[in-house]
C-alpha positions in Angstrom: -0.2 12.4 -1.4 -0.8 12.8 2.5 1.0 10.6 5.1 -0.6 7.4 5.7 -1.8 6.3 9.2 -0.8 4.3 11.2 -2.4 2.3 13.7 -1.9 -0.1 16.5 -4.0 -2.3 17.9 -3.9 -5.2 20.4 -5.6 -8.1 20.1 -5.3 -12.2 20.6 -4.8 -13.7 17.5 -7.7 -16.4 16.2 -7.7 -19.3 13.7 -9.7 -17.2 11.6 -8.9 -13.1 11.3 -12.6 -12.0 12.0 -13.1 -13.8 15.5 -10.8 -11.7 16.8 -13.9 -9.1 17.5 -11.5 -6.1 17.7 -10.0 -6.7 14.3 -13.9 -7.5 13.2 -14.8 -4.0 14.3 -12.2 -2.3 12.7 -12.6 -3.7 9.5 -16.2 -3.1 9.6 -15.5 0.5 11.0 -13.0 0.6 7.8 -15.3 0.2 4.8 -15.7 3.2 2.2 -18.5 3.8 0.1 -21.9 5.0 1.1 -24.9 3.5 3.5 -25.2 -0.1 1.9 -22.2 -0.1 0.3 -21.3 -3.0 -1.6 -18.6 -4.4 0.1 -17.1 -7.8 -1.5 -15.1 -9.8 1.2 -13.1 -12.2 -1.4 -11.8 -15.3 1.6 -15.1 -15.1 3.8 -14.3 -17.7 6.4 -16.5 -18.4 8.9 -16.9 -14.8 10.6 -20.0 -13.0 9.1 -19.3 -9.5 8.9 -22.0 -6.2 10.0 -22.0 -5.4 5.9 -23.7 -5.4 3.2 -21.2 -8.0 1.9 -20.7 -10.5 -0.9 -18.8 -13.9 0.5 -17.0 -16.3 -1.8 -14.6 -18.6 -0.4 -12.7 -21.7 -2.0 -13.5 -23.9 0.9 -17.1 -25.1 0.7 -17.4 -25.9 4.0 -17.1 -22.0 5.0 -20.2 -19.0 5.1 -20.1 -18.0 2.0 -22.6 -17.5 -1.3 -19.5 -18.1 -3.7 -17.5 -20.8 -3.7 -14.4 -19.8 -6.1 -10.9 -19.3 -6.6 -10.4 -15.8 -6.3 -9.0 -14.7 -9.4 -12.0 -16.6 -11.0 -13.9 -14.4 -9.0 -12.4 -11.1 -10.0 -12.6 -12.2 -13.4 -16.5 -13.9 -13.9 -18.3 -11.2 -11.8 -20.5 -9.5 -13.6 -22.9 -7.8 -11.0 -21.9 -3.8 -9.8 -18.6 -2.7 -8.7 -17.9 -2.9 -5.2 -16.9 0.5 -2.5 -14.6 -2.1 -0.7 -12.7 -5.0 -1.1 -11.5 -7.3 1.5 -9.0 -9.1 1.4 -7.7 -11.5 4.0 -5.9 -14.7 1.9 -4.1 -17.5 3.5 -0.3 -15.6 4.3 1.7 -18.2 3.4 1.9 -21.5 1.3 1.8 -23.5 4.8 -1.3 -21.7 6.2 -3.1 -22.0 2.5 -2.3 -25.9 3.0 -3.6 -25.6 6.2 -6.7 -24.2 6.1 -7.8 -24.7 2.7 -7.8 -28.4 2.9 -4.6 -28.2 0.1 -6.2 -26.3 -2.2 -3.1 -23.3 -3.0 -4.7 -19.9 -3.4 -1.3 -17.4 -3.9 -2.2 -16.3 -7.4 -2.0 -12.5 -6.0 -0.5 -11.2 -8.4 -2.6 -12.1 -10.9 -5.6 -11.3 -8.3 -4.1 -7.6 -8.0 -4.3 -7.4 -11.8 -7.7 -8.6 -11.9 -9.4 -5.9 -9.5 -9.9 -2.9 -10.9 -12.6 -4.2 -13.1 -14.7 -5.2 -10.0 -14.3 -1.8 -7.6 -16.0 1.1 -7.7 -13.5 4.2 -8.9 -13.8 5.8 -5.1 -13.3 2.2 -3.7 -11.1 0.9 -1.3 -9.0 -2.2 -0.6 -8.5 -3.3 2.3 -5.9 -6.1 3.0 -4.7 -8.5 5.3 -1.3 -10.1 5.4 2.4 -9.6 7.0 3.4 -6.7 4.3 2.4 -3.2 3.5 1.6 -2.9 0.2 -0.6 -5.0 -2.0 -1.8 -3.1 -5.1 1.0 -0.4 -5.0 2.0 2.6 -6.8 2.8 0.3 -10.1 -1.4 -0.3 -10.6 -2.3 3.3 -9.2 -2.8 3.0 -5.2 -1.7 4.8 -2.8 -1.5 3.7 1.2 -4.0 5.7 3.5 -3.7 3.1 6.3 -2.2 0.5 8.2 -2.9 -1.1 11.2 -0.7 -3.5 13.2 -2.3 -6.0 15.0 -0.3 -6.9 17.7 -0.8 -10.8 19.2 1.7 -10.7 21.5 4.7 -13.6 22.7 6.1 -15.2 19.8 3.0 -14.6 17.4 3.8 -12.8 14.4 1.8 -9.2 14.1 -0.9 -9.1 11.5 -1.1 -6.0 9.2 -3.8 -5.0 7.9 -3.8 -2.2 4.4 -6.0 0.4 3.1 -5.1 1.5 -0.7 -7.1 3.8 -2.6 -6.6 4.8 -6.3 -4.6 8.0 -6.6 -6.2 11.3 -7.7 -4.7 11.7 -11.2 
């Protein structure tokens, strides 16, 4: 297992994670697979990404081709796998009340479990939250990245993850 990196990365923080275009490009720049890949971005929003992406989002109101809770996702799609996975859920049970019009979408752990099925064996997953591990050793990932998004003042810092399955 090599050190992970570790960046750091300046940026004002936005309602909605993509506006913010220097967190948009790193993303982007941050997607495995090859030309075209598949990239499934699981809570869209409103920021359309430079991918080949799949959007679902609960919120029907948001850009998105899917409008489902995520583990229903995970669990009903039935197309190919997908290089990357994005994930950037509500953080907290105040910001999911906030702005997903009630609707409570922290089933990760039943999310994490449901995964695997959907992404490619060489995939990635890239996630978004205030912690530094999302899939973890226990399901078979290993950290290669995280970035720190740094808002500034009194604004809490936004990490962003990549995992990748571990060479057995």
């Amino acid at each position: 297992m090599s050190q992970p990196k570790l960046e750091l990365v300046r940026t004002n923080l936005r309602r909605y994670t993509f506006q913010s275009p220097k967190i948009k490009k790193w993303v982007e720049e941050n997607c495995s697979g090859r030309i075209n890949a598949k990239v499934l971005n699981l809570f869209a929003g409103k920021t359309k990404l430079d991918l080949n992406e799949v959007r679902n989002d609960i919120d029907e109101s948001m850009l998105a081709e899917y409008h489902m809770d995520c583990v229903d996702f995970a669990n009903n799609w039935d197309g190919a796998r997908f290089d990357t996975i994005i994930l950037d859920p509500p953080y907290a049970l105040r910001k999911a009340m906030e702005m997903y019009n009630g609707n409570y979408t922290s089933r990760f752990k039943m999310l994490a479990n449901s995964l695997d099925r959907i992404l490619a064996d060489d995939g990635t997953i890239i996630t978004f939250g205030y912690h530094s591990t999302f899939m973890g050793k226990i399901r078979g990932y290993e950290l290669d990245k995280m970035c720190v998004f740094a808002h500034g003042g009194a604004q809490h810092c936004t990490i962003a993850i990549i995992e990748k399955r571990m060479e057995e």
